[in-house]
C-alpha positions as CSV (number, residue, x, y, z in Angstrom):
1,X,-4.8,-25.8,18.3
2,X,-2.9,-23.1,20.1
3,X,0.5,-23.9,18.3
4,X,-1.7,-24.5,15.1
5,X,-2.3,-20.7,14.9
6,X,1.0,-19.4,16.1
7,X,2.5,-21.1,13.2
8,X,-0.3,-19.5,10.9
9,X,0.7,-16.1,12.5
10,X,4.5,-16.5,12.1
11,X,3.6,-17.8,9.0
12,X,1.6,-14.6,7.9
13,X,4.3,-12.6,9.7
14,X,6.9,-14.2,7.7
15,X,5.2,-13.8,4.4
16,X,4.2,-10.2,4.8
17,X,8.7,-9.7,5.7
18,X,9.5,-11.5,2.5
19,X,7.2,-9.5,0.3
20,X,8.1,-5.9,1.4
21,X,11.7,-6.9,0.7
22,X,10.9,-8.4,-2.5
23,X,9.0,-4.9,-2.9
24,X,11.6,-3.3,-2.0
25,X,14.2,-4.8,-4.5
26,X,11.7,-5.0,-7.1
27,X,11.2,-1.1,-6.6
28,X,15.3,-0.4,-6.4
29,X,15.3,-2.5,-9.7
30,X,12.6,0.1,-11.3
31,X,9.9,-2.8,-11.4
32,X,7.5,-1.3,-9.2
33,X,6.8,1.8,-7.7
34,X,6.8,3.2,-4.6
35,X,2.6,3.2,-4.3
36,X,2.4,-0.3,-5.3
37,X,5.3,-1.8,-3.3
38,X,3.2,0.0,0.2
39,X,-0.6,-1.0,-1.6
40,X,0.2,-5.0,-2.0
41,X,2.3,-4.4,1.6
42,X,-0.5,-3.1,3.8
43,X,-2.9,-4.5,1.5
44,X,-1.7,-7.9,3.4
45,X,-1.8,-6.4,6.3
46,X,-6.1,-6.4,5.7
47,X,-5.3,-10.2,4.5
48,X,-4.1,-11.2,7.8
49,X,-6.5,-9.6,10.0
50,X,-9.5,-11.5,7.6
51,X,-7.7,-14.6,8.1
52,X,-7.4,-14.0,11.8
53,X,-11.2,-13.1,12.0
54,X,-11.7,-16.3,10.2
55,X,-9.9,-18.0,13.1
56,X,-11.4,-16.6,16.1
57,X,-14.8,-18.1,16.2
58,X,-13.5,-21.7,15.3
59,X,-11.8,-21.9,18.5
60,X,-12.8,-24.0,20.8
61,X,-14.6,-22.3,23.9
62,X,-17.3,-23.8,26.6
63,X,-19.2,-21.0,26.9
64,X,-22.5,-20.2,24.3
65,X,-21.9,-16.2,25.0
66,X,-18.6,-16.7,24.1
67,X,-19.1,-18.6,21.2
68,X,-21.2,-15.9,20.4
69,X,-19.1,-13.1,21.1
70,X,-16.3,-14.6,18.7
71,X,-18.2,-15.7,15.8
72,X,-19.7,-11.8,15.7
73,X,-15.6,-11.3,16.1
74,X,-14.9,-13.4,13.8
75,X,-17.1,-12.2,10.8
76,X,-16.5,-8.2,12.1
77,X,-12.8,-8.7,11.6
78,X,-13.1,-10.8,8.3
79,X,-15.2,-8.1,6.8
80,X,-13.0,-5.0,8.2
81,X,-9.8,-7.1,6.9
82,X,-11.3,-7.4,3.1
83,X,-12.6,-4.0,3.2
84,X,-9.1,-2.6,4.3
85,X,-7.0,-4.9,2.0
86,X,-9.8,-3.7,-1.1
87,X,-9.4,-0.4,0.1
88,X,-5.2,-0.6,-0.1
89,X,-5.2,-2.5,-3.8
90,X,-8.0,0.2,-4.9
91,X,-8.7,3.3,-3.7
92,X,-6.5,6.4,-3.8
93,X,-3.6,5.8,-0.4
94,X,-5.3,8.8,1.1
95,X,-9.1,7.0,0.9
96,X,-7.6,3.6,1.7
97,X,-5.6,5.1,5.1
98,X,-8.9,6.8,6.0
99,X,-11.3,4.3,4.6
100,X,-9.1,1.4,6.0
101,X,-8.4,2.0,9.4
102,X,-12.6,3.3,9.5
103,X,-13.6,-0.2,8.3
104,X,-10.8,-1.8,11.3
105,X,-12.3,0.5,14.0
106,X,-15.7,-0.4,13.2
107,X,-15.0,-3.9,13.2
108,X,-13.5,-3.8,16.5
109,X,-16.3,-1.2,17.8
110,X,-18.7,-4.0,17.1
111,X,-17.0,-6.6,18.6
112,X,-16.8,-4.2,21.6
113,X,-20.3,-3.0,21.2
114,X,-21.9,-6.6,20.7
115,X,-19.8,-8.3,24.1
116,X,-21.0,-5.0,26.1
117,X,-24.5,-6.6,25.1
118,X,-23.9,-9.8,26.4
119,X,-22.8,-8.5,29.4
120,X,-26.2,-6.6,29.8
121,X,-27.9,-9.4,29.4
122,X,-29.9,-11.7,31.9
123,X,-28.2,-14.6,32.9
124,X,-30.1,-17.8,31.1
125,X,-31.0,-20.5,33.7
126,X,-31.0,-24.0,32.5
């Protein structure tokens, strides 16, 4: 599973190189401009982080809090990653850099926020 996703993420990595150069010579060429080359660029960037969060909760681990903990990871970070990528192929730059890395922050605040909880929790005996 492990090398499973780190050929996903070099895979995501890869993709995300090849289209900011493509961007790039398509804006040298006078295809696209600059706005557009850095919206579909970053707007990835918010693609990869929803597929990521996608990821996390279907990995395999023992523990029920932590299966917990992940899936609310999971589904923070796929959310935050389609806000973000909506908010880069929408929005003015200025709304989507603020808008953007808000919806990020809050998906990693609740991921934070909800494994603090667990933590606070009493222990459940069989």
């Amino acid at each position: 599973m492990m090398k499973k996703d780190l050929i996903g993420s070099f895979a995501w990595a890869g993709a995300i190189v090849a289209v900011a150069l493509c961007g790039k010579l398509a804006r040298d060429a006078g295809l696209l401009d600059a706005d557009t080359v850095t919206r579909v660029v970053v707007g990835l960037n918010g693609l990869m982080i929803a597929w990521m969060g996608n990821r996390l909760p279907k990995t395999f681990v023992p523990n029920a809090c932590a299966r917990q903990a992940r899936r609310v990871a999971g589904w923070s970070l796929v959310l935050s990653g389609l806000v973000y990528a909506g908010l880069w192929a929408f929005a003015p730059i200025p709304v989507a850099v603020a808008g953007g890395s808000g919806a990020v922050l809050t998906g990693i605040a609740v991921t934070i926020g909800y494994c603090l909880s667990l933590r606070n929790r009493p222990a459940r005996t069989a």
